[in-house]
Structures are given as C-alpha cells and as structure tokens.
N, C-alpha and C positions, 0 to 999 in steps of 0.2 A: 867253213862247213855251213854247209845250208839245210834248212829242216822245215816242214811242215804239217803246221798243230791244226788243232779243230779247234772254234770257239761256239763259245754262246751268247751272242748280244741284240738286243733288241730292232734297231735300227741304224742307219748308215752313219749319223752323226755320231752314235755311239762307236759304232765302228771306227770313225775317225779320229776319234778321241785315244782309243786305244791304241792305233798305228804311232801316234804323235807320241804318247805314255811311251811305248815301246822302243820306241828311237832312241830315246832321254836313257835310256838304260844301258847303265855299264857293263861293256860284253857284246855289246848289240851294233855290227856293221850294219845294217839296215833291217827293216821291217817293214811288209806290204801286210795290211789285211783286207780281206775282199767280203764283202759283207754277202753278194749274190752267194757263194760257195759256203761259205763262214771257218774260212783259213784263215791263218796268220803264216804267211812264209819269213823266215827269218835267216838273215847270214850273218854268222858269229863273227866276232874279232878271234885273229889266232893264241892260241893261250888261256881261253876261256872254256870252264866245263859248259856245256848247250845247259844240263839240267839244273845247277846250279843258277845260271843264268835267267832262265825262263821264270824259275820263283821270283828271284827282284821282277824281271817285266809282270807277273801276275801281280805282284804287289801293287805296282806300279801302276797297273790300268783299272785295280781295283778302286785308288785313291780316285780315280778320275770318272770312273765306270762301276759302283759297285754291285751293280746286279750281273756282269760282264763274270765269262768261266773261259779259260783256259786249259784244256786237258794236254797233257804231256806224260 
C-alpha cells in the first residue's frame, strides 16, 4: 500500500534527514520526501497498519528533525 502525507520541515537537509528516519522504520518498504511539494510518499511493508506505522516514523524523524510535522 502506498500513501501520501503532507509535512512540515524547514529545509532540504532536513528534509533529508527525515526520508533517511523514515526508511529505518519498521513497516516502511520505502520513503521518498520531496521538500519542493513537502510530501512524504510512503510504501508499507504488507502486514502493517499505515497509521500505526506512520506514529514510529513521526517519532522517528522527530528524534532526527525536531521542529519536522507529519500530518496523517
């Protein structure tokens, strides 16, 4: 399943920051973020709740990014 969030983050390094957070995350077959648009498109591993999941990745780019928002 594939899905696409809105974020909020300051600049493209941050943005980079969060793609890399995001990847790391259990649930998570890949993660693009595109800092021009300020999406995160994400494709889940199968077996995985997206919303469930998406909380670890905010957590997760939080520790790396913490001014970085995630709406889901």
């Amino acid at each position: 399943m594939k899905k696409s969030y809105k974020i909020y983050v300051d600049c493209a390094n941050c943005a980079n920051k969060m793609e890399a957070a995001a990847n790391k995350t259990r649930g998570v077959k890949s993660a693009v973020v595109n800092f021009m648009t300020l999406k995160m498109n994400v494709e889940f591993e199968d077996g995985f709740e997206p919303k469930e999941v998406m909380q670890e990745v905010k957590k997760n780019c939080k520790k790396v990014e913490d001014d970085c928002d995630i709406l889901f």
